[in-house]
Predicted model as a PDB file, atoms N, CA, C, CB and O in Angstrom, pLDDT in the B-factor column:
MODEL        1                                                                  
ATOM      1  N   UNK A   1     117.199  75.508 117.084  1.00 87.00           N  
ATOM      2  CA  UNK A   1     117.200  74.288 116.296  1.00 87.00           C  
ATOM      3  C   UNK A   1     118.488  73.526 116.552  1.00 87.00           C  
ATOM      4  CB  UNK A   1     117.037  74.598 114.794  1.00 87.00           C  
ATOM      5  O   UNK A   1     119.437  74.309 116.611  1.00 87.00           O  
ATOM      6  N   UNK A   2     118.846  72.210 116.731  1.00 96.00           N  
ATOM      7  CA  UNK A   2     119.501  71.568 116.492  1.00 96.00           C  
ATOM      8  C   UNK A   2     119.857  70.882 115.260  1.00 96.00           C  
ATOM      9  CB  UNK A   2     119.315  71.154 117.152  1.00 96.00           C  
ATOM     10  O   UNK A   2     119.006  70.451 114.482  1.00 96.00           O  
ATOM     11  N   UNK A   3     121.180  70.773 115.069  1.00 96.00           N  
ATOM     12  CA  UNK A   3     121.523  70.074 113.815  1.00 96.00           C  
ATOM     13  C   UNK A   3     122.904  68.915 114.083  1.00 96.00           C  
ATOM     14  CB  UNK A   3     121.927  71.367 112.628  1.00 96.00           C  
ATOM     15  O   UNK A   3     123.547  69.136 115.109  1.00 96.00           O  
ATOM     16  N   UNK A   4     123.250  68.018 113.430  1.00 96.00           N  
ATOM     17  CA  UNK A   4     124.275  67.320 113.217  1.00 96.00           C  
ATOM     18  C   UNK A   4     124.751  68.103 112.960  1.00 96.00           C  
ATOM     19  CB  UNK A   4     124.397  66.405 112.574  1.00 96.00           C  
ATOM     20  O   UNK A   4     124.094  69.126 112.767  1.00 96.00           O  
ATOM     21  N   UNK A   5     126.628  68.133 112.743  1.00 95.00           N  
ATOM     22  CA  UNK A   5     127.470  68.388 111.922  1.00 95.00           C  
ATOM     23  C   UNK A   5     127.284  67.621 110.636  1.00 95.00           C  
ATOM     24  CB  UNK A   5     128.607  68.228 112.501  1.00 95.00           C  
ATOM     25  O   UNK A   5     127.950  68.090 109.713  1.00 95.00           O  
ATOM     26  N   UNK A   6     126.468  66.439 110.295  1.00 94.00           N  
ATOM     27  CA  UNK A   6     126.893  65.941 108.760  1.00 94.00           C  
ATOM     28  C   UNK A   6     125.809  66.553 108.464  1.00 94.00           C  
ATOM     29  CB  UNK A   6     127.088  64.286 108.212  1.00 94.00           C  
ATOM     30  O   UNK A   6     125.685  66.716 107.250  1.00 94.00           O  
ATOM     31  N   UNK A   7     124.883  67.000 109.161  1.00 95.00           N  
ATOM     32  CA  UNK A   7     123.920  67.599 108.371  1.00 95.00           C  
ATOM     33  C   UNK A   7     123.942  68.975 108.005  1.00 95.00           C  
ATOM     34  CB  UNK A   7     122.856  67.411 108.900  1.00 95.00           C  
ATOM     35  O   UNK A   7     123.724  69.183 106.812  1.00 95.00           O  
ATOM     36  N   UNK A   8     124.228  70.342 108.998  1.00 94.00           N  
ATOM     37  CA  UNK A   8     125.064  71.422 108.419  1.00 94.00           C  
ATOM     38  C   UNK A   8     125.622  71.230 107.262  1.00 94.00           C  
ATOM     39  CB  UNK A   8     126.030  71.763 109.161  1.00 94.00           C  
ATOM     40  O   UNK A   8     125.324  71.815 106.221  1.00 94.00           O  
ATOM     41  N   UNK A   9     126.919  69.936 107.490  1.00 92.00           N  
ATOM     42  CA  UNK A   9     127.827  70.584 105.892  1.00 92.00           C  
ATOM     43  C   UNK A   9     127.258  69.627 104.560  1.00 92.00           C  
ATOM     44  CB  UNK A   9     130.045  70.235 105.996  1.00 92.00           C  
ATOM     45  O   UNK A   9     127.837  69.537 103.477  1.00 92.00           O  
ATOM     46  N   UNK A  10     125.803  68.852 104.987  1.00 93.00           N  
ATOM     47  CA  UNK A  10     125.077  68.657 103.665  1.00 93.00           C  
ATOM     48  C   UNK A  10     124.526  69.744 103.248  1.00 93.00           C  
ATOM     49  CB  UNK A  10     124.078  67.709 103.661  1.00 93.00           C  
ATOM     50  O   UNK A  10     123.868  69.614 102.216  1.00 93.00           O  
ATOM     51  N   UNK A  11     124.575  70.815 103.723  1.00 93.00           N  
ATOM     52  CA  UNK A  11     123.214  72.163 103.601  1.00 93.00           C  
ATOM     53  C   UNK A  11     124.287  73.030 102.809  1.00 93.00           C  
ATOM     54  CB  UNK A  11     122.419  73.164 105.490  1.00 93.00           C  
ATOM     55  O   UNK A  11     123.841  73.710 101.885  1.00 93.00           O  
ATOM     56  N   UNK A  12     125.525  73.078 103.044  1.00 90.00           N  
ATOM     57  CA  UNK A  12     127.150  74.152 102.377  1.00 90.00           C  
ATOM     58  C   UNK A  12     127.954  73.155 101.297  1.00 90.00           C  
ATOM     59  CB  UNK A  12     128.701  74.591 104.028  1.00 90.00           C  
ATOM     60  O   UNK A  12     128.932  73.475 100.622  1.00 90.00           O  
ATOM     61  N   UNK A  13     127.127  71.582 101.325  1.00 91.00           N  
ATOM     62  CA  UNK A  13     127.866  70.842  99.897  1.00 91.00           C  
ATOM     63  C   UNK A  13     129.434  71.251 101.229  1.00 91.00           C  
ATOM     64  CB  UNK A  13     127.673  72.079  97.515  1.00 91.00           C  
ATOM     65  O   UNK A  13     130.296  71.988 100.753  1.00 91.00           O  
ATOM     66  N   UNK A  14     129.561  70.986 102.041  1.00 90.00           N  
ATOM     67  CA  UNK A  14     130.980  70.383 102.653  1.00 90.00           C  
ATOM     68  C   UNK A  14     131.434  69.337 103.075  1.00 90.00           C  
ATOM     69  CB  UNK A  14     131.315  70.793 103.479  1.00 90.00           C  
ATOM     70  O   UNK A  14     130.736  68.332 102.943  1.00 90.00           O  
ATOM     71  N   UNK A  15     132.770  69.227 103.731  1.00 90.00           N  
ATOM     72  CA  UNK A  15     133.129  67.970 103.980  1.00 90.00           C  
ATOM     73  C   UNK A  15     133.179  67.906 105.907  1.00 90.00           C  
ATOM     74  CB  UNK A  15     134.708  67.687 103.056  1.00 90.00           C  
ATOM     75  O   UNK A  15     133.659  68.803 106.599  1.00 90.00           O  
ATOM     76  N   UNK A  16     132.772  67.066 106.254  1.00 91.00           N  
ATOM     77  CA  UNK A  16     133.100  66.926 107.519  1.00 91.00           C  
ATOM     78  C   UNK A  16     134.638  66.119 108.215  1.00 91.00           C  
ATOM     79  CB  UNK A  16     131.918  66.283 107.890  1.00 91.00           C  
ATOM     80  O   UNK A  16     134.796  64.914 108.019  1.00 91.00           O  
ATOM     81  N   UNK A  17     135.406  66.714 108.803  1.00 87.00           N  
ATOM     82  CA  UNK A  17     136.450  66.015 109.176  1.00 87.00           C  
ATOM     83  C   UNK A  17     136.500  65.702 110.699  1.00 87.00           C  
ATOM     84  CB  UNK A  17     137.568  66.701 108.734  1.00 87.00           C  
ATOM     85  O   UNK A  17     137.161  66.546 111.304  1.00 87.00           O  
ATOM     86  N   UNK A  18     136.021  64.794 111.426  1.00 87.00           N  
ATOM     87  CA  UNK A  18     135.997  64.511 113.009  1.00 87.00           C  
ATOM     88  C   UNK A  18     134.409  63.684 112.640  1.00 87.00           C  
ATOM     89  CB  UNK A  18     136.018  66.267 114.357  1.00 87.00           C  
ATOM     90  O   UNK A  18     133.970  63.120 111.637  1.00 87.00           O  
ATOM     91  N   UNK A  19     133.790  64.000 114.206  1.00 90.00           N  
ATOM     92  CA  UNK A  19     132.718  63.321 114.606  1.00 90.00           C  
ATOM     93  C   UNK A  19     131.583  64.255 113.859  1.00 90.00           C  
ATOM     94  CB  UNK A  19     132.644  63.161 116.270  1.00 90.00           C  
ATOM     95  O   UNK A  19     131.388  65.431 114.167  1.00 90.00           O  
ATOM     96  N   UNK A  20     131.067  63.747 113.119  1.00 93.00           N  
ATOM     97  CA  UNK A  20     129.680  64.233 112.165  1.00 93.00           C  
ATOM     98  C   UNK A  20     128.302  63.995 113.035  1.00 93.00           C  
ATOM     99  CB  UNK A  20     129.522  63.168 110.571  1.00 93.00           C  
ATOM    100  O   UNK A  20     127.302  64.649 112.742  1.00 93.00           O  
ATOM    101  N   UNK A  21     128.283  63.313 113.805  1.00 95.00           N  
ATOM    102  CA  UNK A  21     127.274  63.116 114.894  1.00 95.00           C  
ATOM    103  C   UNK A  21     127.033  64.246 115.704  1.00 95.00           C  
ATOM    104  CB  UNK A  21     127.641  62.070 115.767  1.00 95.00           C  
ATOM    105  O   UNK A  21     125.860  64.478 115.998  1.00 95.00           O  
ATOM    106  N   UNK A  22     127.929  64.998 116.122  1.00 93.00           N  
ATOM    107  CA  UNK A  22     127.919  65.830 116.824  1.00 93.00           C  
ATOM    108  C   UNK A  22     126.724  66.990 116.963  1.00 93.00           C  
ATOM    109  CB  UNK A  22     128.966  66.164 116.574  1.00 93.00           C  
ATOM    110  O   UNK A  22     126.337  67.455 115.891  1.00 93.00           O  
ATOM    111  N   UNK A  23     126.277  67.358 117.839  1.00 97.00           N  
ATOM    112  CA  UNK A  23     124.879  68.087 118.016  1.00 97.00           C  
ATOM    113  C   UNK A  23     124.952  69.502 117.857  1.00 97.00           C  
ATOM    114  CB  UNK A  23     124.258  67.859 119.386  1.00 97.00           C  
ATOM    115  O   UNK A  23     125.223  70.074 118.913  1.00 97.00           O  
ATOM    116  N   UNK A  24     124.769  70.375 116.700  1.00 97.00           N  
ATOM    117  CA  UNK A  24     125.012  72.377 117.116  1.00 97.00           C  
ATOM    118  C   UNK A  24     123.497  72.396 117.541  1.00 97.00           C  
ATOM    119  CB  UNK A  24     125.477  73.933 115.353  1.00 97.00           C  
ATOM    120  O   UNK A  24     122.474  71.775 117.251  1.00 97.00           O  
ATOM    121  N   UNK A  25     123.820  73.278 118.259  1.00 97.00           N  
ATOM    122  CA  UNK A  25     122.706  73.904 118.585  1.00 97.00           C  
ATOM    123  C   UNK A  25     122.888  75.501 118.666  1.00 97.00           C  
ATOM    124  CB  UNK A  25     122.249  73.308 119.829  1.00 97.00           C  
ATOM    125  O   UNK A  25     121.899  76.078 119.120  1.00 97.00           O  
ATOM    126  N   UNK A  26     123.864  76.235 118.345  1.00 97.00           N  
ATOM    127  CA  UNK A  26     124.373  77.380 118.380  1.00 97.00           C  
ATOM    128  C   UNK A  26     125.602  77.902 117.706  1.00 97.00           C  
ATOM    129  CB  UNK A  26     124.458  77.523 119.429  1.00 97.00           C  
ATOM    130  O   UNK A  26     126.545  77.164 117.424  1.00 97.00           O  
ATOM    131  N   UNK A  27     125.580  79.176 117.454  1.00 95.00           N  
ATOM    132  CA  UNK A  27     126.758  79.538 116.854  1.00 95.00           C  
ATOM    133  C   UNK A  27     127.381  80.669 118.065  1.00 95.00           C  
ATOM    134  CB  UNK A  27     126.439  80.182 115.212  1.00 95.00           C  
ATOM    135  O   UNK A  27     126.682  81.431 118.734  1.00 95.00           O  
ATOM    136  N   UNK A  28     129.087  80.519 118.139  1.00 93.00           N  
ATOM    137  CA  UNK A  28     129.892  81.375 119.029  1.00 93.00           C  
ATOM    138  C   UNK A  28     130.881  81.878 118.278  1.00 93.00           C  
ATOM    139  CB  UNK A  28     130.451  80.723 120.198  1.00 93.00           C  
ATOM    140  O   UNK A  28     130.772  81.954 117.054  1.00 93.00           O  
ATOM    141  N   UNK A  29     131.802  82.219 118.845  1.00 90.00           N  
ATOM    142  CA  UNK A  29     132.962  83.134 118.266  1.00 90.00           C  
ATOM    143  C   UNK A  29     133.715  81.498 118.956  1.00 90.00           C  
ATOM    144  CB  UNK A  29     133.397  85.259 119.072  1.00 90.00           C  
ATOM    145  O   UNK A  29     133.238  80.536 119.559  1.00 90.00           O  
ATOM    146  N   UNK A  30     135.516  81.985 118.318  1.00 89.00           N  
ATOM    147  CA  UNK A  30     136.056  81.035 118.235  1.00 89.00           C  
ATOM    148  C   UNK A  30     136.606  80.396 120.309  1.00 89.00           C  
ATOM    149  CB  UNK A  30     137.245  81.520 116.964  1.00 89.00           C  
ATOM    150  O   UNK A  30     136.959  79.481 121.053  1.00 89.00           O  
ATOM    151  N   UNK A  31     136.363  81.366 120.199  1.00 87.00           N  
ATOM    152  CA  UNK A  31     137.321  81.143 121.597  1.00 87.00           C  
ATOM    153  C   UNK A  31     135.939  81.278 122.818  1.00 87.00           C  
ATOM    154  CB  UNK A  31     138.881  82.750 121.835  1.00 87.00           C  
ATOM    155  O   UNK A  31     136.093  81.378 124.036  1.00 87.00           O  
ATOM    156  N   UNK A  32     134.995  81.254 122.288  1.00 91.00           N  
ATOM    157  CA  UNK A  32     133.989  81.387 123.212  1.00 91.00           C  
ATOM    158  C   UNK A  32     132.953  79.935 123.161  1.00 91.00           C  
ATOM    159  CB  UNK A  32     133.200  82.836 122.833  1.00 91.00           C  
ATOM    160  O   UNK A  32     131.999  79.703 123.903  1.00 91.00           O  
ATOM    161  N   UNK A  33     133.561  78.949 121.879  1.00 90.00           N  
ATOM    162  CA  UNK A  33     132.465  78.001 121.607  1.00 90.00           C  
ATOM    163  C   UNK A  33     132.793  76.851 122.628  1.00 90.00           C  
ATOM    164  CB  UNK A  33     132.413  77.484 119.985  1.00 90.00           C  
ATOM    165  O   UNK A  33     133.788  76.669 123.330  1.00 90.00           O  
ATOM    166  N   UNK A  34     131.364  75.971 122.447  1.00 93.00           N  
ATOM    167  CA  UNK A  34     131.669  74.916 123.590  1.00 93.00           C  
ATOM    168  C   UNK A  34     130.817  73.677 122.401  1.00 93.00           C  
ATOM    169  CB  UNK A  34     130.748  75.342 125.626  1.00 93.00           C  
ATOM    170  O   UNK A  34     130.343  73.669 121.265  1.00 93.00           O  
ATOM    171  N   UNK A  35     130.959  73.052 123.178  1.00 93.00           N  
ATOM    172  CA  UNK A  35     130.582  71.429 122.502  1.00 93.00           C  
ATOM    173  C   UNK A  35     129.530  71.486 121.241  1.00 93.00           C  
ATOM    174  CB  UNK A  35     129.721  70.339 123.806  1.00 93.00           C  
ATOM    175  O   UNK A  35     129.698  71.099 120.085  1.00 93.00           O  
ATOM    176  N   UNK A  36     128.415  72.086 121.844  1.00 95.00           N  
ATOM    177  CA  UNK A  36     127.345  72.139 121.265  1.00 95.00           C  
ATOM    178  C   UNK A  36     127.132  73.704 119.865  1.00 95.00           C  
ATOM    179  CB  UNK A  36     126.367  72.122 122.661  1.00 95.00           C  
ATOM    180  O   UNK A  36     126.119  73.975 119.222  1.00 95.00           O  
ATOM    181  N   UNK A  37     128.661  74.494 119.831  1.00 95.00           N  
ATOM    182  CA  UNK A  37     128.574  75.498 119.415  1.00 95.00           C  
ATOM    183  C   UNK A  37     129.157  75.241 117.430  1.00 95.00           C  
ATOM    184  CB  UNK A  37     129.432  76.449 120.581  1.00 95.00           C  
ATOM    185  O   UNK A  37     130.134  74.504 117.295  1.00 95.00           O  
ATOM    186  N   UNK A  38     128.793  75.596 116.653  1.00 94.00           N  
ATOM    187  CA  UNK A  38     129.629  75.841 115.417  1.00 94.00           C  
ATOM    188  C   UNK A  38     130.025  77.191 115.523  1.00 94.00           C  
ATOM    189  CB  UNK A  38     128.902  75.588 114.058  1.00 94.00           C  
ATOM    190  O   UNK A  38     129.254  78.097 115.837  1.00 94.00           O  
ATOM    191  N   UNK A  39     132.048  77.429 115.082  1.00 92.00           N  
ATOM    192  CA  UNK A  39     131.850  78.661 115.184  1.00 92.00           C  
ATOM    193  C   UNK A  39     132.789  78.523 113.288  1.00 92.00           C  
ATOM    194  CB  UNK A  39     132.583  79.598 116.927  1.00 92.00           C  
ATOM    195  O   UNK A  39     133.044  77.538 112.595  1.00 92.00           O  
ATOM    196  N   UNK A  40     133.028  79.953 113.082  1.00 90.00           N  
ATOM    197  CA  UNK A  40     134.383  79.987 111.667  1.00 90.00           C  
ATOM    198  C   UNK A  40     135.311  80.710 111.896  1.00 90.00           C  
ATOM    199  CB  UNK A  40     134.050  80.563 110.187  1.00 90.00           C  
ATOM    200  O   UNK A  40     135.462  81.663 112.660  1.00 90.00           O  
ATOM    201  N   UNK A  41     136.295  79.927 110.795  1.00 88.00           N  
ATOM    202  CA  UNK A  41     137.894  80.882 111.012  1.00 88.00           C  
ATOM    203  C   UNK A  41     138.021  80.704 109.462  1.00 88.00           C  
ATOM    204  CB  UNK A  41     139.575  80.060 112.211  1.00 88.00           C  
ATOM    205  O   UNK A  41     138.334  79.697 108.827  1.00 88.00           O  
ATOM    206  N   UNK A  42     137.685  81.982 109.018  1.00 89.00           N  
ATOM    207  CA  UNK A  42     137.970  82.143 107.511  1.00 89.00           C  
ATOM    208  C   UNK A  42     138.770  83.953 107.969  1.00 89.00           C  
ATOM    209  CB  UNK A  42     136.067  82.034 106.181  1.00 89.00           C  
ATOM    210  O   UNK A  42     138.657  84.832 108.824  1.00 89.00           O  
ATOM    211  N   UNK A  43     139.501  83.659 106.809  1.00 89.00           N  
ATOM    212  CA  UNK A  43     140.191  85.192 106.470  1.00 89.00           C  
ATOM    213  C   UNK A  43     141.322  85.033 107.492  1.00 89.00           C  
ATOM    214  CB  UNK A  43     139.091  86.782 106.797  1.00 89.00           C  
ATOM    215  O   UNK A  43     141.837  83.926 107.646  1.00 89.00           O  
ATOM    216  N   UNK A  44     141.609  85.790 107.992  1.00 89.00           N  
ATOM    217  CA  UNK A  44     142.408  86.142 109.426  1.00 89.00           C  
ATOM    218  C   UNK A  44     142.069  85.542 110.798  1.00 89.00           C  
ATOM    219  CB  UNK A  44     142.262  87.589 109.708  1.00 89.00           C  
ATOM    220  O   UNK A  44     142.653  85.374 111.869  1.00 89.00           O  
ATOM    221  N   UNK A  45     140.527  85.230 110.135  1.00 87.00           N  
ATOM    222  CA  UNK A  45     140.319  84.217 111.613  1.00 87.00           C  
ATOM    223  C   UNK A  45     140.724  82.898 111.779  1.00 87.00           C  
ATOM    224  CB  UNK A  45     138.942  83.986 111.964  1.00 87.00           C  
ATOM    225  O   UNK A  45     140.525  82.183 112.762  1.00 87.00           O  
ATOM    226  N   UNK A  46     141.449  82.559 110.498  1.00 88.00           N  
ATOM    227  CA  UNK A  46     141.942  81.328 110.353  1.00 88.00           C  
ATOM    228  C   UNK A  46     143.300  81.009 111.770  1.00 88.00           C  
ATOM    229  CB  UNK A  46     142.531  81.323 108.622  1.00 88.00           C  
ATOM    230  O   UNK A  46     143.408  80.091 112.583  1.00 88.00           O  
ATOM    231  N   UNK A  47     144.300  82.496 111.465  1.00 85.00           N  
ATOM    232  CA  UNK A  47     145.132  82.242 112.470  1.00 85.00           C  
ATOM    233  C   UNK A  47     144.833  82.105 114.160  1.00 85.00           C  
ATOM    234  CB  UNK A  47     145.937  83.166 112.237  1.00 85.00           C  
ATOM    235  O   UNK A  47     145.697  82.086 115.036  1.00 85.00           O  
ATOM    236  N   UNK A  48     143.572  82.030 114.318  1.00 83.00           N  
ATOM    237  CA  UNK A  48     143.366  82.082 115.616  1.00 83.00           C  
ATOM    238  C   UNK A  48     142.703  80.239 116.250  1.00 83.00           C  
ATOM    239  CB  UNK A  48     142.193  83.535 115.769  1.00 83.00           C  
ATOM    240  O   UNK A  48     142.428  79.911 117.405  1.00 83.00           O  
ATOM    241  N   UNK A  49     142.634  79.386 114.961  1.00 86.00           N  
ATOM    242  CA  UNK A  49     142.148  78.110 114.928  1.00 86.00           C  
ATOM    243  C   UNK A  49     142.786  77.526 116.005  1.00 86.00           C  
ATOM    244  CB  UNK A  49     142.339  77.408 113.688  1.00 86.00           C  
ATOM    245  O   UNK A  49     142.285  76.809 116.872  1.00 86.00           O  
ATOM    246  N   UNK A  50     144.178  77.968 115.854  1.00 82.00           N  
ATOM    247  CA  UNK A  50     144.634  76.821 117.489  1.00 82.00           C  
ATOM    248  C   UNK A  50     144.171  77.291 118.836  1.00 82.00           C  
ATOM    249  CB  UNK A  50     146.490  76.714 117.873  1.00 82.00           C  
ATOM    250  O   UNK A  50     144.606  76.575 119.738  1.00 82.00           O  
ATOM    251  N   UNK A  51     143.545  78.114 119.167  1.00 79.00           N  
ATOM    252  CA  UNK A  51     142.633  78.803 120.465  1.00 79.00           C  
ATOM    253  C   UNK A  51     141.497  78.179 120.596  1.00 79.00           C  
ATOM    254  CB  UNK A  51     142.204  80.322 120.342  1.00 79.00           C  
ATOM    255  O   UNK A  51     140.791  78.141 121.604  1.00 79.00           O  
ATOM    256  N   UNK A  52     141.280  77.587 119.372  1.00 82.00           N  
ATOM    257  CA  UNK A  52     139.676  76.808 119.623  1.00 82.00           C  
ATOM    258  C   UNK A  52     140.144  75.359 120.145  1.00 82.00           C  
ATOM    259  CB  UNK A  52     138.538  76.592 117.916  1.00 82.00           C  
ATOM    260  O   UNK A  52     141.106  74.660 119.827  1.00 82.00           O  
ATOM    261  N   UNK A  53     139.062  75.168 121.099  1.00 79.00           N  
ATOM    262  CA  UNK A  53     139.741  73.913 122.591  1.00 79.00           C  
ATOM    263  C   UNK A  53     138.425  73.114 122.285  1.00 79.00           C  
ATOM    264  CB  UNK A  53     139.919  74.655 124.883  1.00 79.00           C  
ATOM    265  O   UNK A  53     138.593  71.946 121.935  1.00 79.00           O  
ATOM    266  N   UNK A  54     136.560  73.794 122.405  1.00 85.00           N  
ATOM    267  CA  UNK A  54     136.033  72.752 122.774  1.00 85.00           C  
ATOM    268  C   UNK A  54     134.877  72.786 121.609  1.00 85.00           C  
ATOM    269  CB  UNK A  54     135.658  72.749 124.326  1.00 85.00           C  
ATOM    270  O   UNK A  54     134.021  71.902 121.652  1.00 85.00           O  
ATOM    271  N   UNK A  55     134.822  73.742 120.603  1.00 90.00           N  
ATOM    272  CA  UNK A  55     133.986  73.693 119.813  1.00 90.00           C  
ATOM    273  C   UNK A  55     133.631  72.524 118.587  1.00 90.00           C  
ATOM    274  CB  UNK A  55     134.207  74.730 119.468  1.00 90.00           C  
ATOM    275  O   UNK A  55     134.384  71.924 117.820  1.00 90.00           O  
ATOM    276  N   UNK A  56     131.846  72.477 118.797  1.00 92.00           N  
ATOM    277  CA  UNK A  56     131.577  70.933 118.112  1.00 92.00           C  
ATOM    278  C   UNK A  56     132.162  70.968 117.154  1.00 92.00           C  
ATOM    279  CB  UNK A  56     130.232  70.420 117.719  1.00 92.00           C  
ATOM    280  O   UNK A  56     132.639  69.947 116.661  1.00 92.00           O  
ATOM    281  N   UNK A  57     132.318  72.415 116.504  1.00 92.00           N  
ATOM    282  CA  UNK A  57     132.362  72.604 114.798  1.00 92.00           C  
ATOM    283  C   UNK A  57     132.814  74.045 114.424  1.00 92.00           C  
ATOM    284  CB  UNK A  57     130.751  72.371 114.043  1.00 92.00           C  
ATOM    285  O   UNK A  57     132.376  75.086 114.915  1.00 92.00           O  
ATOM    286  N   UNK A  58     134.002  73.885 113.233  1.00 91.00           N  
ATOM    287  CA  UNK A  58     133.800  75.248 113.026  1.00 91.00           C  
ATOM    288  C   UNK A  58     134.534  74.917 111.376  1.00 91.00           C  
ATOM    289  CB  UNK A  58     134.640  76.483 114.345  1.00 91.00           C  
ATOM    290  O   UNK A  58     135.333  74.123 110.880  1.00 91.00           O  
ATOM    291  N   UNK A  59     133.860  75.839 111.037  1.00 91.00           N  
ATOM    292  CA  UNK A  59     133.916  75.804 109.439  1.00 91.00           C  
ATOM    293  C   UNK A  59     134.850  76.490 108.807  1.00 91.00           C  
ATOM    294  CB  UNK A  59     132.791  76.263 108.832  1.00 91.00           C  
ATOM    295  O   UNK A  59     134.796  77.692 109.066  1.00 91.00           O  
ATOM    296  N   UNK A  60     135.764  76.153 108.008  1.00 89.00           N  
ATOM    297  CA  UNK A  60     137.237  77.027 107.291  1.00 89.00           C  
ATOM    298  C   UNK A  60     136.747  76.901 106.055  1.00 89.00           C  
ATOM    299  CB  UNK A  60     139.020  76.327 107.412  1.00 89.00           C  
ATOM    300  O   UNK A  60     135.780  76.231 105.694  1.00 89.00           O  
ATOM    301  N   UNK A  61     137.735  77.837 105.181  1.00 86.00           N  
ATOM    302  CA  UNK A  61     137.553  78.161 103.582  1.00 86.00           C  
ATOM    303  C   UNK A  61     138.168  77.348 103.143  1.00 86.00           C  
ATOM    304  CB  UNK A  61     137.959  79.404 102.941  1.00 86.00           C  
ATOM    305  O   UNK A  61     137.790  77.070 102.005  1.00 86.00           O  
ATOM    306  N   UNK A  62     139.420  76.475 103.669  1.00 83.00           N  
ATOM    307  CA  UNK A  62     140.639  75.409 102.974  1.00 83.00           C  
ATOM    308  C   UNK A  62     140.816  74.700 104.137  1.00 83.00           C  
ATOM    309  CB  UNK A  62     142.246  76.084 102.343  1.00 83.00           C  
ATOM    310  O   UNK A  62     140.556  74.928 105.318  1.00 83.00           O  
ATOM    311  N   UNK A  63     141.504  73.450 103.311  1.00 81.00           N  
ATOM    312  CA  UNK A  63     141.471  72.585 104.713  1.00 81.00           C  
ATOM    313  C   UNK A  63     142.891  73.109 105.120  1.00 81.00           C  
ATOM    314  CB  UNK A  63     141.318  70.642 104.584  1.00 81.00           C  
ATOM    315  O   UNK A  63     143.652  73.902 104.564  1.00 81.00           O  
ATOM    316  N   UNK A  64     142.982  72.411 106.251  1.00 80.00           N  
ATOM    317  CA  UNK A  64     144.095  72.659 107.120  1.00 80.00           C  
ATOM    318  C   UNK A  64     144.633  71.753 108.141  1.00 80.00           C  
ATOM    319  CB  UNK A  64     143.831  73.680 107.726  1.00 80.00           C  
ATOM    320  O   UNK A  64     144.084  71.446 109.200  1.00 80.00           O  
ATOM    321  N   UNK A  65     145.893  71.320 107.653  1.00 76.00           N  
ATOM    322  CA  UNK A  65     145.913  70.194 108.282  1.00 76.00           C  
ATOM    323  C   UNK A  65     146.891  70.032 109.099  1.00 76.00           C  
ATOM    324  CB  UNK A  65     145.871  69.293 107.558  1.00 76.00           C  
ATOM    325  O   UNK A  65     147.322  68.887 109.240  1.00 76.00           O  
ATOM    326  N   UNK A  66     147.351  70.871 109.670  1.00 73.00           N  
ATOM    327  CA  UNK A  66     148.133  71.464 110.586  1.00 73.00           C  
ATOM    328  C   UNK A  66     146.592  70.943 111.973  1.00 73.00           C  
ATOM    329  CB  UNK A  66     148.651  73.538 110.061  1.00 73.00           C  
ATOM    330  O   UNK A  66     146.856  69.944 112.642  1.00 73.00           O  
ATOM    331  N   UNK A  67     145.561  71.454 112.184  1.00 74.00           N  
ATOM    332  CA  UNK A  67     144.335  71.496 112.700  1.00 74.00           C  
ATOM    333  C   UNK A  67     144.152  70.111 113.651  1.00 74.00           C  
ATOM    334  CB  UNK A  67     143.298  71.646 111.486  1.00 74.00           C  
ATOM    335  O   UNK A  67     144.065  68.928 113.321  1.00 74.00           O  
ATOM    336  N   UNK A  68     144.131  70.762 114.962  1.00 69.00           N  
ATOM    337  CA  UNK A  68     143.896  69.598 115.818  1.00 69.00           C  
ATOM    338  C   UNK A  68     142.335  68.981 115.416  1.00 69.00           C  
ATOM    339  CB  UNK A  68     144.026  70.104 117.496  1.00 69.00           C  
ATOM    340  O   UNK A  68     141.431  69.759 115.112  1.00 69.00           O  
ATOM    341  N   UNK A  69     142.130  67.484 115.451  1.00 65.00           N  
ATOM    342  CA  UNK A  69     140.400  67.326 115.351  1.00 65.00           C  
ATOM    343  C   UNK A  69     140.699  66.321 116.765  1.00 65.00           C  
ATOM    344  CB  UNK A  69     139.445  66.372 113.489  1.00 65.00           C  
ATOM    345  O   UNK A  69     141.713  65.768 117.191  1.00 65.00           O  
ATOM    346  N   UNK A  70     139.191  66.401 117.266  1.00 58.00           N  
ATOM    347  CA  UNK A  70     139.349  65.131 117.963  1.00 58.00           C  
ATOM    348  C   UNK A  70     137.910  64.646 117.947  1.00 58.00           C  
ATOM    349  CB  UNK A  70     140.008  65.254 119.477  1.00 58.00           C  
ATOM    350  O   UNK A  70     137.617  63.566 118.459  1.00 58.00           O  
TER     351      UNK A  70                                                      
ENDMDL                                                                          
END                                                                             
């Protein structure tokens, strides 16, 4: 299935920060995602957020704004 990103975080009541257009079609790990991937960095996986380079989307517990978007 494909989804938007604004549509995912209508389904979790979240907020989207970047391009909401964006297409998932899959879920990866952080360092393995690519355009089309949502992945998460909650808990401890939070510290690994700056490794993520090309993923459409990935979902945190708090914002963070340290956090590259583009």
């Amino acid at each position: 299935m494909k989804y938007t990103v604004k549509e995912l975080a209508a389904k979790v009541d979240g907020q989207v920060i970047g391009d909401d257009k964006a297409v998932i079609e899959e879920t990866r790990g952080l360092t393995q995602a690519t355009a089309h991937s949502i992945s998460f960095a909650v808990g401890e996986f939070l510290d690994h957020l700056a490794e993520v380079k090309t993923a459409g989307a990935v979902v945190v517990e708090k914002a963070v704004p340290e956090a590259a978007v583009t």
